[in-house]
TIRO-2110 file (N, C-alpha, C; in Angstrom, 1 decimal):
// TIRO-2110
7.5, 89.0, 110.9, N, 1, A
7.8, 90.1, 111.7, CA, 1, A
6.6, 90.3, 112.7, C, 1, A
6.9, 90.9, 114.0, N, 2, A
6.2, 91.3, 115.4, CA, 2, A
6.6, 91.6, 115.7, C, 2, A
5.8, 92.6, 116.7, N, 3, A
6.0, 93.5, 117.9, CA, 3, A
6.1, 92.7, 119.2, C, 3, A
7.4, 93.0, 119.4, N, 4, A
7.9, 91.9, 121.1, CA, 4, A
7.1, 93.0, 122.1, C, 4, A
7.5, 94.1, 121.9, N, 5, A
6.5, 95.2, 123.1, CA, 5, A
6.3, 96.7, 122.2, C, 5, A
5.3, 97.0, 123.0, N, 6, A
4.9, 98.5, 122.5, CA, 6, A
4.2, 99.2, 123.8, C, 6, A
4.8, 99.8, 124.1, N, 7, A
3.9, 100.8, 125.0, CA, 7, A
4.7, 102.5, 125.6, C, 7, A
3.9, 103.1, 126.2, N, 8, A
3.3, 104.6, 126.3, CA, 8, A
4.7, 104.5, 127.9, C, 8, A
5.2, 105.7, 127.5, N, 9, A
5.9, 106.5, 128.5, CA, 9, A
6.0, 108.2, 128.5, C, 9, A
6.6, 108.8, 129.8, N, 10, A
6.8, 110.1, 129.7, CA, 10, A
8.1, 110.3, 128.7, C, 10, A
8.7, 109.7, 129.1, N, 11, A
10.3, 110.0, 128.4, CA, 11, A
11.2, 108.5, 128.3, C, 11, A
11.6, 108.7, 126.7, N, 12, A
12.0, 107.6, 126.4, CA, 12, A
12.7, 107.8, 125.4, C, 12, A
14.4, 107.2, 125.3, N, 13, A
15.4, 106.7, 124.4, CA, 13, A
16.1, 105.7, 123.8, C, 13, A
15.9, 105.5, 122.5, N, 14, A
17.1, 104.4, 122.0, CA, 14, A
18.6, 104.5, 121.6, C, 14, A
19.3, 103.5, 122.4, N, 15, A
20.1, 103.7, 120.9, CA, 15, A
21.4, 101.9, 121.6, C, 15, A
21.4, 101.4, 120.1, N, 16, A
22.4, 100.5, 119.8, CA, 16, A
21.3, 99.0, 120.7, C, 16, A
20.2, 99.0, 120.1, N, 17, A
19.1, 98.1, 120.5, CA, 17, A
18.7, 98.4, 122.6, C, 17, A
19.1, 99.1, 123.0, N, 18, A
18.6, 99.4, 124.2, CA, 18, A
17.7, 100.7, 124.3, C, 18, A
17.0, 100.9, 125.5, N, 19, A
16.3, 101.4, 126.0, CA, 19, A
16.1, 102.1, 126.8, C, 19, A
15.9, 103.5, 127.4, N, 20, A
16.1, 104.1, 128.7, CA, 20, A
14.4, 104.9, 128.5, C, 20, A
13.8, 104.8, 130.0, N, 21, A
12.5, 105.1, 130.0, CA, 21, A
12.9, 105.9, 131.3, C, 21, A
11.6, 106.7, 131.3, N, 22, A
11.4, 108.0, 132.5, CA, 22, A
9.5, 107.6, 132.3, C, 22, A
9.3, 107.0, 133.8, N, 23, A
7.7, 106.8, 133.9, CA, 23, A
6.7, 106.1, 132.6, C, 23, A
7.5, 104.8, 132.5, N, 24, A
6.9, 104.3, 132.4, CA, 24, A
5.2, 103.9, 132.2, C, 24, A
4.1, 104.1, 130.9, N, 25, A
3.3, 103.6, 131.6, CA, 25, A
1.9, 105.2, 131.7, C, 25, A
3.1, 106.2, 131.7, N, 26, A
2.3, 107.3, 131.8, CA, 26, A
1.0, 107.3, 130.5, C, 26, A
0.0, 106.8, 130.6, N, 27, A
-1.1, 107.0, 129.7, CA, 27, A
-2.0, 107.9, 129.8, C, 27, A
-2.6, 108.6, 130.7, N, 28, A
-3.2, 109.5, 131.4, CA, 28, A
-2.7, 111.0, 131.0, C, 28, A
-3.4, 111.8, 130.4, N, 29, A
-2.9, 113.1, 130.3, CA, 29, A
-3.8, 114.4, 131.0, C, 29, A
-3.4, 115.0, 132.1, N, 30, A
-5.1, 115.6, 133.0, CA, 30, A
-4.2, 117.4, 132.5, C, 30, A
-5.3, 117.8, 131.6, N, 31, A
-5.1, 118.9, 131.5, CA, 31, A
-6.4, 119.9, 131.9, C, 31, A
-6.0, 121.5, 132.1, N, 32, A
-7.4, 122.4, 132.6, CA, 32, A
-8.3, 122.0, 131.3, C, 32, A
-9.2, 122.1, 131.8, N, 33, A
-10.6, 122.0, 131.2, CA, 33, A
-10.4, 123.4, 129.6, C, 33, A
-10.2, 124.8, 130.4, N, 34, A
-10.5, 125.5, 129.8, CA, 34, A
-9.1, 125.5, 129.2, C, 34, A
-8.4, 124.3, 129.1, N, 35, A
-6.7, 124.8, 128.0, CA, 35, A
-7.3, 124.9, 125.9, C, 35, A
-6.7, 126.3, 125.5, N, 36, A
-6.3, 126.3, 124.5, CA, 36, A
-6.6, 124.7, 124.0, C, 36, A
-7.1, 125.0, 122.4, N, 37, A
-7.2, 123.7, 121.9, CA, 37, A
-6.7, 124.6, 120.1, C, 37, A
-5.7, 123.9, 119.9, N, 38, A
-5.1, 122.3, 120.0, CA, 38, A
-4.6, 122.4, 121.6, C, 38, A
-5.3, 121.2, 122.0, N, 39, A
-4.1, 120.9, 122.8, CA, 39, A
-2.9, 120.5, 122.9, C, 39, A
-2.0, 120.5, 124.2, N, 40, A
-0.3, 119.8, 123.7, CA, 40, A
-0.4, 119.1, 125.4, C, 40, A
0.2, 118.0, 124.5, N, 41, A
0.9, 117.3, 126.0, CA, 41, A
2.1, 117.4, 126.3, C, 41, A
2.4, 117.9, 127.6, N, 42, A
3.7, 118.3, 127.8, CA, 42, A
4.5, 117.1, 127.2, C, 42, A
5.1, 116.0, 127.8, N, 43, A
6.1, 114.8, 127.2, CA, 43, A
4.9, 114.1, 127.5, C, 43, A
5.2, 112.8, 125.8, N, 44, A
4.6, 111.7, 125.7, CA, 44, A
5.8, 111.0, 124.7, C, 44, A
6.1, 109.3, 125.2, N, 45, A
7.0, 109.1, 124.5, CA, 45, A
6.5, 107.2, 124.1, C, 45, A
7.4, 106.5, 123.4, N, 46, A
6.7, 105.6, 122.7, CA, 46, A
7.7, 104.5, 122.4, C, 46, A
7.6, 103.6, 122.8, N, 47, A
8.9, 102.6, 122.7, CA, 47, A
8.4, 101.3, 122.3, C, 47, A
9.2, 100.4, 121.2, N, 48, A
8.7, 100.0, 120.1, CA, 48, A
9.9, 98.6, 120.2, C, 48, A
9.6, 97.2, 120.0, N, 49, A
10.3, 96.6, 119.5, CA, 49, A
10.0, 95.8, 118.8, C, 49, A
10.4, 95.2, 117.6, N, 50, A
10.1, 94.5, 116.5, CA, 50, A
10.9, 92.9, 116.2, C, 50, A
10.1, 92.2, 116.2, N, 51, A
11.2, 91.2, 115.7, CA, 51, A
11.1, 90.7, 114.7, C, 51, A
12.4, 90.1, 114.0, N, 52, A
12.1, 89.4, 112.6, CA, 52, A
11.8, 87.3, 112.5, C, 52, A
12.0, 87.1, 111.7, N, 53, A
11.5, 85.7, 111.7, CA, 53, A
13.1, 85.1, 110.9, C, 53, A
13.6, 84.6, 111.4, N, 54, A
14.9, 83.6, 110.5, CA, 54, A
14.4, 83.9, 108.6, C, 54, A
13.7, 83.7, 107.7, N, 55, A
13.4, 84.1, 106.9, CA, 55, A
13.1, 85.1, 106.2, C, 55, A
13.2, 86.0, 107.8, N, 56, A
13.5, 87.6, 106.9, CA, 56, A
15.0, 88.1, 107.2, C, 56, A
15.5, 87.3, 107.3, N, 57, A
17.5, 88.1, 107.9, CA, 57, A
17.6, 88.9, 106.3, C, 57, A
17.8, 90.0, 106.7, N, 58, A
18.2, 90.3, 105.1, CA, 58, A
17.8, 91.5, 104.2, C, 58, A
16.5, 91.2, 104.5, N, 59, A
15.1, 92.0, 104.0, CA, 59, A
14.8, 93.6, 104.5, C, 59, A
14.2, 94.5, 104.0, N, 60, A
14.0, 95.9, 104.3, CA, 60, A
12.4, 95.3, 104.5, C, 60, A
11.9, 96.3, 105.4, N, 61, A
10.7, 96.2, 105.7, CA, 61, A
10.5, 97.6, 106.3, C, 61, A
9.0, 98.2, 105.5, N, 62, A
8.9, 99.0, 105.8, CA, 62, A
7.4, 99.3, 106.6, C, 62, A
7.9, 100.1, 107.9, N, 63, A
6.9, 99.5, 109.2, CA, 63, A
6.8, 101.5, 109.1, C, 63, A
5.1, 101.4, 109.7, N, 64, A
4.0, 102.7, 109.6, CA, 64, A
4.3, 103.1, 111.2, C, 64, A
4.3, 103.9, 112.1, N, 65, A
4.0, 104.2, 113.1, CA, 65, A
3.0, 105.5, 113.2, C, 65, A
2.4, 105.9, 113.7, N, 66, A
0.8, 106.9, 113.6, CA, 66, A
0.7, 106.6, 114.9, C, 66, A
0.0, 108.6, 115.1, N, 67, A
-1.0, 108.2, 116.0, CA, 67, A
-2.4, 108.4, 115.5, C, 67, A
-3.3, 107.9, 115.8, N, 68, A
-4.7, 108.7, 115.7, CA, 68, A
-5.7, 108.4, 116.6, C, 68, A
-7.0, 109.1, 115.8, N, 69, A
-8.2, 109.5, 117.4, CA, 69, A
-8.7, 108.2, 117.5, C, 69, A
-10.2, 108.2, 118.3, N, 70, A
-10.8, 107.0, 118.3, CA, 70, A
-11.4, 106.8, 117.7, C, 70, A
-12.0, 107.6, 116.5, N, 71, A
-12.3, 107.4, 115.3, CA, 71, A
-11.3, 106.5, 113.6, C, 71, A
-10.2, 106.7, 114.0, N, 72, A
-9.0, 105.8, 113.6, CA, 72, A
-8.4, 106.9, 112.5, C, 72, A
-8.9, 108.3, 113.0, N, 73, A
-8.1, 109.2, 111.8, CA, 73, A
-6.7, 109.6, 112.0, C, 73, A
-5.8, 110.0, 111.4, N, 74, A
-4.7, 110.2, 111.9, CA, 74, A
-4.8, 111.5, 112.3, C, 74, A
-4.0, 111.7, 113.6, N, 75, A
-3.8, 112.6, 114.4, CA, 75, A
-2.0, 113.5, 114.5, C, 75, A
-1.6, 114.5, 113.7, N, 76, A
-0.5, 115.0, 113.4, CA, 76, A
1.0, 114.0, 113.7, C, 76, A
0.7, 112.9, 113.4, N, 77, A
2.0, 112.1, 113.2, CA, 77, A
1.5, 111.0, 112.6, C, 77, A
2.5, 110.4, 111.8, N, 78, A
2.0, 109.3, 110.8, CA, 78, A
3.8, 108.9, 110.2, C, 78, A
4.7, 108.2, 110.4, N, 79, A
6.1, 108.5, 110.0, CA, 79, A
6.5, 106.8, 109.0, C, 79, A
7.2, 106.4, 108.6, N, 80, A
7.4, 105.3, 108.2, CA, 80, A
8.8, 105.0, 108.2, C, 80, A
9.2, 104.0, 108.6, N, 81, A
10.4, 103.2, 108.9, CA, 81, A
11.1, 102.0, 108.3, C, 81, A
12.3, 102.3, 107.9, N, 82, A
12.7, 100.9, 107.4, CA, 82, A
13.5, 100.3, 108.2, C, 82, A
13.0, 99.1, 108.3, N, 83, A
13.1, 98.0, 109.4, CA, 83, A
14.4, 96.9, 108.9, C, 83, A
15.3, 96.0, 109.3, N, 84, A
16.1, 95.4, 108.3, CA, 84, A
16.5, 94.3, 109.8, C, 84, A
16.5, 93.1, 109.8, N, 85, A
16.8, 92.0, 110.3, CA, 85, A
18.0, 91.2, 109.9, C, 85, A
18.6, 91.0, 111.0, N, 86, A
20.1, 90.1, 110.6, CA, 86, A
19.9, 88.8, 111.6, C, 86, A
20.8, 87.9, 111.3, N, 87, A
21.0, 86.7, 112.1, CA, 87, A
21.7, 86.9, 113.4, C, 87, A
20.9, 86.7, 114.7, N, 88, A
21.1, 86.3, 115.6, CA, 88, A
22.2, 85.6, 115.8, C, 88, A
23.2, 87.0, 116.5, N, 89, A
25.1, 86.0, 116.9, CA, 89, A
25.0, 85.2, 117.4, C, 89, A
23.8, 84.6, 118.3, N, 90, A
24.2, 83.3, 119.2, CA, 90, A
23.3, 82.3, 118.9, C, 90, A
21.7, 82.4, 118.4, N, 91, A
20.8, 81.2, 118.3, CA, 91, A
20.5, 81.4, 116.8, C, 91, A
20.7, 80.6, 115.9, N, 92, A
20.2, 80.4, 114.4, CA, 92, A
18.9, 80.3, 114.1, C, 92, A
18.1, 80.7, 115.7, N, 93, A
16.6, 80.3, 115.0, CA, 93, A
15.6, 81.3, 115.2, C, 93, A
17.0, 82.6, 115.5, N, 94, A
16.7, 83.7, 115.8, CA, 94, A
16.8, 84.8, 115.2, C, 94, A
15.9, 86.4, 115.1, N, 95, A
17.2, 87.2, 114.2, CA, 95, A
16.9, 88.2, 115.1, C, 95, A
18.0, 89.5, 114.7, N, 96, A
17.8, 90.3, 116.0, CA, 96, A
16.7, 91.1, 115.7, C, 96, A
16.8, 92.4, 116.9, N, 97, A
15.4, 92.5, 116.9, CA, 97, A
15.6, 94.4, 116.6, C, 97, A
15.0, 95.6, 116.3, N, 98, A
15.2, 96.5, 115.9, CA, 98, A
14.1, 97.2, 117.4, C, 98, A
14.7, 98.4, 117.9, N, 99, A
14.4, 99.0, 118.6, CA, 99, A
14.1, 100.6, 118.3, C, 99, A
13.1, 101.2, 118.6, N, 100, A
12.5, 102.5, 118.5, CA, 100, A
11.6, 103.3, 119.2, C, 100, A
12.2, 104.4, 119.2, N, 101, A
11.4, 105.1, 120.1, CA, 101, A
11.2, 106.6, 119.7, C, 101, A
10.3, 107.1, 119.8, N, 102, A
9.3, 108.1, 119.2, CA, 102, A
9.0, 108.9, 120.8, C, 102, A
9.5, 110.5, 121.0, N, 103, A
9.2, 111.4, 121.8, CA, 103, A
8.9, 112.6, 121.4, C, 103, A
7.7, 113.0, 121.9, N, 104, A
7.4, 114.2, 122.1, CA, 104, A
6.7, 115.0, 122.7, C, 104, A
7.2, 116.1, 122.8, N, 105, A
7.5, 117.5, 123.6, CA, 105, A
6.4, 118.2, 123.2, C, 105, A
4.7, 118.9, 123.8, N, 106, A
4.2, 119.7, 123.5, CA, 106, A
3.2, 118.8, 122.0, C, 106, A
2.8, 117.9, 122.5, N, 107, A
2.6, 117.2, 120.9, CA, 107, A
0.8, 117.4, 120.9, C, 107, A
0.7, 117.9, 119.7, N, 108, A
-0.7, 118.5, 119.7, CA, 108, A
-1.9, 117.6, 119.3, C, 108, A
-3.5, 117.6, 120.2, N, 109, A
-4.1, 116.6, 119.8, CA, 109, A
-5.3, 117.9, 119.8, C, 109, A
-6.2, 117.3, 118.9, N, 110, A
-7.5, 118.3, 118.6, CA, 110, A
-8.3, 118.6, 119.7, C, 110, A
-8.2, 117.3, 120.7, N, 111, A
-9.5, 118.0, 122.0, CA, 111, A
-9.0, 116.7, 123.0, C, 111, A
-10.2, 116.7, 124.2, N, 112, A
-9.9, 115.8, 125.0, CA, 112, A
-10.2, 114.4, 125.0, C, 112, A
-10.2, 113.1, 124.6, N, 113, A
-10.8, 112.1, 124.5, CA, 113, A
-9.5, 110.6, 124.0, C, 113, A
-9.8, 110.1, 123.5, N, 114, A
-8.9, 108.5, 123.6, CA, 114, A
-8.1, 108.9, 122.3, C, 114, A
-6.7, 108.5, 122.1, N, 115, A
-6.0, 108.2, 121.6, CA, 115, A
-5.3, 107.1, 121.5, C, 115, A
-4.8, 106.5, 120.3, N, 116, A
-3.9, 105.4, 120.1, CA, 116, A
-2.6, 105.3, 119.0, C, 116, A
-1.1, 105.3, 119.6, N, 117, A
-0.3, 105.3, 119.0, CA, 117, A
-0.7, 103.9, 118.3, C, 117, A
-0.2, 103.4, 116.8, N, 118, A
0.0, 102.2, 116.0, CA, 118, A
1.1, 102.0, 115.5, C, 118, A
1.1, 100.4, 115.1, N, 119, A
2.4, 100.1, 114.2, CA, 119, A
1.6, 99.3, 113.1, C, 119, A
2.2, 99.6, 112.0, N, 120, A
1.5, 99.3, 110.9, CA, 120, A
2.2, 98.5, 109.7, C, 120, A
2.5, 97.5, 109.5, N, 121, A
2.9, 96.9, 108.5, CA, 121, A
1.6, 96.1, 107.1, C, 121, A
1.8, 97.2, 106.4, N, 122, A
1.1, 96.8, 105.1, CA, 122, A
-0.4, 97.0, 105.7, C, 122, A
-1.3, 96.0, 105.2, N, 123, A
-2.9, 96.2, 106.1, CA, 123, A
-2.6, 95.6, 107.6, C, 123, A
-1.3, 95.2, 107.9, N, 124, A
-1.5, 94.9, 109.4, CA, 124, A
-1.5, 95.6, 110.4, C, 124, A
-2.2, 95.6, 111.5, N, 125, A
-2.0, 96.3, 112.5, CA, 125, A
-0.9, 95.3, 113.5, C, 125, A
0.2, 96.0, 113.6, N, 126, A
1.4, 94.8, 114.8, CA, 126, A
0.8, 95.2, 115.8, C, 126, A
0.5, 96.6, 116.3, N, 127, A
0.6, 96.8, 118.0, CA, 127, A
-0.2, 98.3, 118.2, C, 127, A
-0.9, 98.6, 119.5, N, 128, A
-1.8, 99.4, 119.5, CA, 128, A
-1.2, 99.8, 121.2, C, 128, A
-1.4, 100.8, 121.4, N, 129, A
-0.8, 101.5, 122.6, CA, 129, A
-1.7, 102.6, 122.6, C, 129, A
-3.3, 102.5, 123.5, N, 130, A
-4.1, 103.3, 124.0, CA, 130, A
-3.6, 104.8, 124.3, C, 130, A
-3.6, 105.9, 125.0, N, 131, A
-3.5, 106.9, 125.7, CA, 131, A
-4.5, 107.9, 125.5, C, 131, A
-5.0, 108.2, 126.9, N, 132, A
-5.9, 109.6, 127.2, CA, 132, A
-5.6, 111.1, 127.7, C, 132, A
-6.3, 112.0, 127.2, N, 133, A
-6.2, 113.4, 127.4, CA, 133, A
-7.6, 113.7, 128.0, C, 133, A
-7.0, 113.9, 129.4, N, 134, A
-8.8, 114.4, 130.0, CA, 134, A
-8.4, 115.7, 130.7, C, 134, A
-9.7, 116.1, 130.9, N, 135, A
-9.8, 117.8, 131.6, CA, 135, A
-9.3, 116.7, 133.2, C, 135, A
-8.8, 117.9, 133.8, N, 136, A
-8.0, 117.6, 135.0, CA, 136, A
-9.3, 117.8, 135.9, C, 136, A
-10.6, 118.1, 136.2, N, 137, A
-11.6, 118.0, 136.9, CA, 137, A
-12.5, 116.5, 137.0, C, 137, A
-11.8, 115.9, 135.8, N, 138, A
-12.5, 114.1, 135.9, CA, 138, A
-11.6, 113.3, 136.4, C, 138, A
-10.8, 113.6, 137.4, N, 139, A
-9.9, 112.9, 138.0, CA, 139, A
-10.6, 111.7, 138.7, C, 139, A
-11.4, 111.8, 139.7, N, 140, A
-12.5, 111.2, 140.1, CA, 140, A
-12.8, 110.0, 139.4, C, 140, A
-13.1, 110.0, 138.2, N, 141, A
-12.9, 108.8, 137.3, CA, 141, A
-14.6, 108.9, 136.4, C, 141, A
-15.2, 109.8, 136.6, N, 142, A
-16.5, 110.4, 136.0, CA, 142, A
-16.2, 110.4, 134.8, C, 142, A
-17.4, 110.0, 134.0, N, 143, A
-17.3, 110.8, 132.7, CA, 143, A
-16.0, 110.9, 131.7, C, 143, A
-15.1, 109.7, 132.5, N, 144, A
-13.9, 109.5, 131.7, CA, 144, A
-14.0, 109.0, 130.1, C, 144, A
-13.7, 110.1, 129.0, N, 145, A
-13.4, 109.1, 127.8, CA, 145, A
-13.2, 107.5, 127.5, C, 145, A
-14.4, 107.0, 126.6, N, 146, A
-14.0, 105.4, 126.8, CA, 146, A
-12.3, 105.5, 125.7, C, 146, A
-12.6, 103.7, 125.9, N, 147, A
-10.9, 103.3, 125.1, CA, 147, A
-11.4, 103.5, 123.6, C, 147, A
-10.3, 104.0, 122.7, N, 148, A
-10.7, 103.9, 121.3, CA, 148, A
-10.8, 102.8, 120.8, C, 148, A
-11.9, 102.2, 120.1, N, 149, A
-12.4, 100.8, 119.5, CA, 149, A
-11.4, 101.5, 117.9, C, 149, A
-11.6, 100.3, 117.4, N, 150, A
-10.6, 100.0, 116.4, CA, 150, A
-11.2, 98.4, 115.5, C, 150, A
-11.2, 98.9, 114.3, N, 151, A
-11.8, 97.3, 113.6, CA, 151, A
-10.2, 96.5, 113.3, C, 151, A
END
């Protein structure tokens, strides 16, 4: 099993292995300085695809998605999924592929600095998808939060 893609949007849907995205790519979150904390991001959304390997057609597999800080703690979402792979209608050397997407509305992070949605299978990490929350006066590009390191 792998992650074919993973990455950060404003708004984003699945359904019946397709995809529909609104802004793409939006990683950047510029809020007032002096906002209430917890903070919330207005929309942040998260689209995910997985593939299986001909030797797993069959199989449940149960795949972690989380977000957390740059410290690698979890950050108010952490959900687990069961994954399940079938044979590819047209190439045998293929299986299909499972699609997901994770949105939210007002979603609360402790302060300003790097975050990273994950996919998690077992001790593995499949796929890491950055995103920042900065005060809206470091637009400039100052003093911007680094990327969260991760072992």
């Amino acid at each position: 099993m792998k992650v074919d893609y993973a990455f950060v949007a404003e708004a984003a849907d699945s359904q019946g292995g397709l995809f529909y995205v609104t802004r793409g790519g939006a990683d950047i979150h510029l809020l007032p300085p002096d906002f209430p904390k917890p903070l919330r991001i207005g929309a942040i959304s998260f689209v995910v695809r997985i593939l299986g390997e001909p030797h797993e057609v069959g199989q449940t597999y149960s795949v972690v998605y989380t977000i957390v800080d740059a410290d690698g703690q979890t950050v108010n979402f952490r959900q687990e999924v069961e994954a399940r792979f079938e044979a590819h209608p047209i190439d045998a050397t293929r299986t299909t592929a499972t699609v997901v997407t994770f949105r939210f509305y007002g979603f609360p992070v402790p302060d300003f600095g790097a975050y990273m949605f994950e996919v998690l299978y077992g001790e593995d990490r499949l796929a890491q998808v950055p995103f920042w929350v900065v005060p809206a006066a470091q637009q400039d590009g100052s003093d911007q939060p680094s990327e969260p390191t991760t072992s």
